[in-house]
Each structure stands twice: as C-alpha cells, then as structure tokens.
C-alpha positions as a Markdown table, in Angstrom:
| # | Residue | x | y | z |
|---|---|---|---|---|
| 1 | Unk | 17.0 | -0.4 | -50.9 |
| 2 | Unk | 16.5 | -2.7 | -47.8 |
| 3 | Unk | 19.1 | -0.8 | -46.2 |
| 4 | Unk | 18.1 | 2.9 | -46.4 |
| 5 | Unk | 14.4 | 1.4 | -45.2 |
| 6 | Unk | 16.3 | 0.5 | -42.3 |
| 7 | Unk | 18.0 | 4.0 | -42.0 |
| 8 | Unk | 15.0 | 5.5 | -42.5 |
| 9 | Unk | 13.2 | 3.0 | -39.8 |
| 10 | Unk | 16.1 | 4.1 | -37.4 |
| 11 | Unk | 15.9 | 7.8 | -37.6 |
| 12 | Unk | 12.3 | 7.6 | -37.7 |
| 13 | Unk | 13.3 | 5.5 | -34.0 |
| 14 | Unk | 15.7 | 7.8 | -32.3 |
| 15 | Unk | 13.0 | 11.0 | -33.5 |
| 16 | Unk | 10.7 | 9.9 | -31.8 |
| 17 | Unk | 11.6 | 7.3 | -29.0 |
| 18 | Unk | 10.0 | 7.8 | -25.9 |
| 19 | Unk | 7.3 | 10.4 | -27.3 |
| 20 | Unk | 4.4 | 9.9 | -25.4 |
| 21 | Unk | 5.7 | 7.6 | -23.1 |
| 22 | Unk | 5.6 | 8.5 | -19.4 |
| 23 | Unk | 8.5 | 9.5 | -17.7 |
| 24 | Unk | 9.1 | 7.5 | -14.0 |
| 25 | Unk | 8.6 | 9.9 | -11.4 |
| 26 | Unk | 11.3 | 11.4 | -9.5 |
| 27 | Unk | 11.7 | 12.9 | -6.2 |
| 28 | Unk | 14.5 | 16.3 | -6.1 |
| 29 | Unk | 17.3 | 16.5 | -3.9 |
| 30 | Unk | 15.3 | 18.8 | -1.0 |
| 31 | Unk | 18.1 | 21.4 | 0.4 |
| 32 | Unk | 15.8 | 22.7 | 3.4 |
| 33 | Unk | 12.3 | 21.8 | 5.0 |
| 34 | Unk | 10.7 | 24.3 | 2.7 |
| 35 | Unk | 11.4 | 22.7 | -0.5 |
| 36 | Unk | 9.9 | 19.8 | 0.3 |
| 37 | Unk | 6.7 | 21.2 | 2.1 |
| 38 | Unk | 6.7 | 23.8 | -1.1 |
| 39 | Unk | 6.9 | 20.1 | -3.7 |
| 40 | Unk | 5.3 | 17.8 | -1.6 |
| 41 | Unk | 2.0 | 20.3 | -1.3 |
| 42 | Unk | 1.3 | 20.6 | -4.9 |
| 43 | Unk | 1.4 | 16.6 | -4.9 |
| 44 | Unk | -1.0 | 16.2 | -1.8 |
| 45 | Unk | -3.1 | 19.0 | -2.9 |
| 46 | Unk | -6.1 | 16.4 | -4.9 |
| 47 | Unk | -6.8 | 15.9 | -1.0 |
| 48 | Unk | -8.6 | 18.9 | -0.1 |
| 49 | Unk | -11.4 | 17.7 | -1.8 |
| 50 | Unk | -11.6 | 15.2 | 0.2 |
| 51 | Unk | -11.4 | 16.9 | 3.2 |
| 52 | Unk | -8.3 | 16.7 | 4.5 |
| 53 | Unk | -6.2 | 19.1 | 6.6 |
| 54 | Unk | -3.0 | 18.6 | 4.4 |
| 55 | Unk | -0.8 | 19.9 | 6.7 |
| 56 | Unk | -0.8 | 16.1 | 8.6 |
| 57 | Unk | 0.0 | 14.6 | 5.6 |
| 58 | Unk | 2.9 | 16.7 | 4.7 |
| 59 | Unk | 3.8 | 16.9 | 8.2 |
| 60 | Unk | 3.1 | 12.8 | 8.2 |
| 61 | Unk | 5.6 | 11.8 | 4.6 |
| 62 | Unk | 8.2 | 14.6 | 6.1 |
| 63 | Unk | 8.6 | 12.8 | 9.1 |
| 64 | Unk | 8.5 | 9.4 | 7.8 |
| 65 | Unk | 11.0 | 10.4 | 4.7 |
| 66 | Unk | 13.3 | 13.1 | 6.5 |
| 67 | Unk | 12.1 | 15.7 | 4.6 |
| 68 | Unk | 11.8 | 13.3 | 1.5 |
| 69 | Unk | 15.3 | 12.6 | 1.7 |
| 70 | Unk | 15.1 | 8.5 | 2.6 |
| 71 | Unk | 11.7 | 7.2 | 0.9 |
| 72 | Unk | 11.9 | 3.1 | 1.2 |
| 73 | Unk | 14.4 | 1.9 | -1.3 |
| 74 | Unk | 15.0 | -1.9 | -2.4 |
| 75 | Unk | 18.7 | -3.0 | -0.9 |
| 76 | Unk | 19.3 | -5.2 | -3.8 |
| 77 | Unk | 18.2 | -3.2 | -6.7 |
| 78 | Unk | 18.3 | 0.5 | -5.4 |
| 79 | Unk | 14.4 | 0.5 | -6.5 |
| 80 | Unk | 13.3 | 3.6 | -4.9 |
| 81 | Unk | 9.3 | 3.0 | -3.3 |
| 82 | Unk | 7.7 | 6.4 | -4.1 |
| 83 | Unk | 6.0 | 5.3 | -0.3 |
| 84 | Unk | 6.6 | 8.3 | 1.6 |
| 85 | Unk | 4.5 | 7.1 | 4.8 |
| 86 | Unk | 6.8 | 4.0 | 5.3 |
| 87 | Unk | 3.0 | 1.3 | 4.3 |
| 88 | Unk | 4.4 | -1.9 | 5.1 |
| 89 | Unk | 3.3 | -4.5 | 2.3 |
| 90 | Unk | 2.6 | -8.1 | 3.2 |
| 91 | Unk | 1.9 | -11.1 | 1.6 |
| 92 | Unk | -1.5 | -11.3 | -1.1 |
| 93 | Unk | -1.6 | -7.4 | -0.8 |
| 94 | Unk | -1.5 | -6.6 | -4.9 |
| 95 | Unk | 1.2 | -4.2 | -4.9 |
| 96 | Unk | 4.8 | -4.1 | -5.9 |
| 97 | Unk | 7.2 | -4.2 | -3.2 |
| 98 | Unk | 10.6 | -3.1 | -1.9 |
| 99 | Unk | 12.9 | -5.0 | 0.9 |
| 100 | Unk | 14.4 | -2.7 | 2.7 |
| 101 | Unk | 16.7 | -2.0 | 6.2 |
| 102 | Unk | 14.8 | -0.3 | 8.9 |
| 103 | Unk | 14.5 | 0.4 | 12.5 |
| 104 | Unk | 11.4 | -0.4 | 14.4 |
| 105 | Unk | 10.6 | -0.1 | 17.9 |
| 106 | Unk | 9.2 | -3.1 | 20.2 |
| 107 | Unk | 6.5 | -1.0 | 22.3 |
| 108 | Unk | 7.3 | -4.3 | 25.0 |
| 109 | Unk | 11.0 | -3.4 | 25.6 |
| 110 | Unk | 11.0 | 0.1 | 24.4 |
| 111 | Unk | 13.9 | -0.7 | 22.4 |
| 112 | Unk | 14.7 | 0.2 | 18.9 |
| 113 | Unk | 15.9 | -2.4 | 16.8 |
| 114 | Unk | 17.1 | -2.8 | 13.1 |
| 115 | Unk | 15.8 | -5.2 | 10.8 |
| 116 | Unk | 14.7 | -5.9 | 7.6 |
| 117 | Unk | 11.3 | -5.3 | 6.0 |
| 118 | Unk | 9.5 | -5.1 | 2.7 |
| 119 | Unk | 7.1 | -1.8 | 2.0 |
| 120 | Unk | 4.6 | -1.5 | -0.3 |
| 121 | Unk | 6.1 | 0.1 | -3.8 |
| 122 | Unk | 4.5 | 2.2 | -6.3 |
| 123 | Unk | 4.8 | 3.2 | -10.0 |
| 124 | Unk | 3.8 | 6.9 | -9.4 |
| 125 | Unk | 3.6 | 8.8 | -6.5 |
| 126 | Unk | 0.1 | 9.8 | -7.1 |
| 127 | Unk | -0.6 | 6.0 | -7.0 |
| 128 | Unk | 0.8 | 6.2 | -3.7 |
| 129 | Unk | -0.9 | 9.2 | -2.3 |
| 130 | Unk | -4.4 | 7.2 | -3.4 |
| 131 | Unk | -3.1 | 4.3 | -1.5 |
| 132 | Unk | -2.6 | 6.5 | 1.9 |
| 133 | Unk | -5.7 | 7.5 | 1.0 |
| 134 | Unk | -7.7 | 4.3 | 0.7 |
| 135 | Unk | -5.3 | 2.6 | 3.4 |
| 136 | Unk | -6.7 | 5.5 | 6.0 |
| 137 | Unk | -10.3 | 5.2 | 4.9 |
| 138 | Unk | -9.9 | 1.3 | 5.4 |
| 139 | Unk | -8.0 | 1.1 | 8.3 |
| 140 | Unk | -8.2 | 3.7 | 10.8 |
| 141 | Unk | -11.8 | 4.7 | 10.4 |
| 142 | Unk | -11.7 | 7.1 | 13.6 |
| 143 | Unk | -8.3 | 8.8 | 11.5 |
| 144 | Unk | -10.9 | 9.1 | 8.3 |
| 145 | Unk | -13.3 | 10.6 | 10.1 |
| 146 | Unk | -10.9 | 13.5 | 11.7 |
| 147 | Unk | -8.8 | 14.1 | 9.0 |
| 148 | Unk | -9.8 | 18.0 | 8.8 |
| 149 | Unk | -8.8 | 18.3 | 12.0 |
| 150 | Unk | -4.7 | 17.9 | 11.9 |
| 151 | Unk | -3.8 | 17.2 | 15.4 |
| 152 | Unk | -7.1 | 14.6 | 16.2 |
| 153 | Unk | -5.8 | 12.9 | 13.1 |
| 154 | Unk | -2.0 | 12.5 | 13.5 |
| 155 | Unk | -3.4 | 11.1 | 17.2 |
| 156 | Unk | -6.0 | 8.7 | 15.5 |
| 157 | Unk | -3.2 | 7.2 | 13.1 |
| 158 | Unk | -1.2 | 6.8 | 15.8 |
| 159 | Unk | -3.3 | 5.0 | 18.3 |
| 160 | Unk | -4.8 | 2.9 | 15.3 |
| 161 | Unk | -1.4 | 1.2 | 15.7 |
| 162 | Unk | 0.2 | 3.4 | 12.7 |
| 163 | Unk | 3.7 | 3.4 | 14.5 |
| 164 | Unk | 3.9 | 2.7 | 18.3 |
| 165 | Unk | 6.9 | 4.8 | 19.2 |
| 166 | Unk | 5.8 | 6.9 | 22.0 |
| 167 | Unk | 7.0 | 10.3 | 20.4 |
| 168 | Unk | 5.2 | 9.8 | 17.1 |
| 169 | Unk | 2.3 | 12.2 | 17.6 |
| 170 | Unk | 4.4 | 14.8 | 18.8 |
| 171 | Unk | 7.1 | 14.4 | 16.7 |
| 172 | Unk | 4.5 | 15.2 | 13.9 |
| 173 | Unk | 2.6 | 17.7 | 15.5 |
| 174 | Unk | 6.1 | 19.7 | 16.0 |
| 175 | Unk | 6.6 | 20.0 | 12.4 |
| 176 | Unk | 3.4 | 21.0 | 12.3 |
| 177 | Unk | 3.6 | 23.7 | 14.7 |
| 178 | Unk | 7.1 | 24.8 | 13.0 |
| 179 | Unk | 6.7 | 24.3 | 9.5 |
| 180 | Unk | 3.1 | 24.6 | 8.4 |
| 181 | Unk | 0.8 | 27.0 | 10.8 |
C-alpha cells in the first residue's frame, strides 16, 4: 500500500511540477538590430505612461548590450544580470549582484582600460526596467525631467556622469537616428 501512495505521490509530482511556477526570464539570440528593437519595445513599452520617449531607452540598452547580445554576466557562475544599461551596484545598495570583466574609460587619461566590476542583477527584466526607472528619477533629475525629449535626455544622462566617454551621446543618438526615427 505505502508504496503505490508513493507512486501515486510521484506521478501526481512529475504532472504537475512547475505548474504555476514562474519561468526565469530569458533574453533570444538577436540576429539583426531589428529583433531586438522589435523585443526590447514591447518590454520598455509600461514607460510611455510615464512619459518617456522610448526610443532613448531602446537606443540606451542597445548600445549598452550590443544589441542585447552582452548583458552583464557573473565570471564565476555565468549568472546572466537581466541589466541591460550596464547600473553599477555597490555596497548596502539591496540588489543582487554580478562580478563581471569590463572596460571603462578614465576621462583623466582618455584611456580605456579593462577591469573588473560588479553590476547590479535582477530576477526579471521588468524588475530591471523599474530600477532604470527609479535610478533616473533619483539620480539625474535634469534626465527625468527631459525624458520625452530623446536627444535632451540621452545628453542629460550623460553629463549626470552616466558614462564619461566622450562619444556616448552620439553614439546613442546615431542609433537613434538609424534605427528608430
């Protein structure tokens, strides 16, 4: 008896394992520029309604990923960060993190270096996007308050101290200009 309970108890199991439980997120393998603008827009899309021109975000996570392709992932564990605007984390910030090689640039040489650094990590990448969100209203009030206007944003972020390399804003805005208008 005890042992077609357990039969029973194990079909039951393997019927119905993982109903209801969430799936991880996961990014597709992006074959052109399109694909990713076409995937990433239906993510982004929660922030028209806050008035954003979503064409500097996409334009923002496609230059920051390559087109998606190289999100922050953990060099030990392969962890992949679902950050697709490169957020640093740093200590007492209550987020999960990733370790990761990079290459920043030293705005006092004008050298590019690699190193290593650890970027904030998210369970979904909705979490993420509402992250960006609250990291722009927080920190780069001038960025918040232009972010219907694509190009006065992408400069805002930049000159807030987003990333100090001197072709950033262009850099974005050209995707802009190519892909998205």
């Amino acid at each position: 008896m005890g042992i077609i309970i357990a039969i029973i108890a194990l079909v039951v199991f393997l019927i119905f394992r993982g109903k209801g439980a969430k799936k991880p997120d996961t990014i597709p393998a992006f074959e052109t520029p399109k694909d990713f603008i076409e995937w990433f827009e239906k993510k982004v899309a929660f922030m028209k309604d806050l008035n954003f021109d979503t064409r500097a975000v996409i334009a923002h996570a496609a230059l920051e990923t390559g087109w998606g392709k190289h999100l922050p992932t953990d060099m030990n564990s392969g962890r992949v960060s679902l950050n697709f605007f490169g957020i640093k984390w740093y200590p007492g910030w209550p987020s999960d993190y990733v370790t990761c090689l990079t290459k920043e640039y030293d705005p006092n040489t004008g050298e590019y270096y690699n190193t290593t650094a650890d970027f904030r990590a998210y369970k979904t990448i909705k979490e993420g996007l509402e992250d960006y969100v609250s990291l722009v209203k927080r920190k780069y009030p001038k960025a918040w308050e232009n972010r219907s206007n694509y190009e006065q944003y992408i400069k805002e972020i930049a000159w807030g101290g987003w990333c100090p390399t001197p072709t950033y804003v262009n850099s974005i805005l050209s995707i802009i200009e190519k892909y998205l208008l």
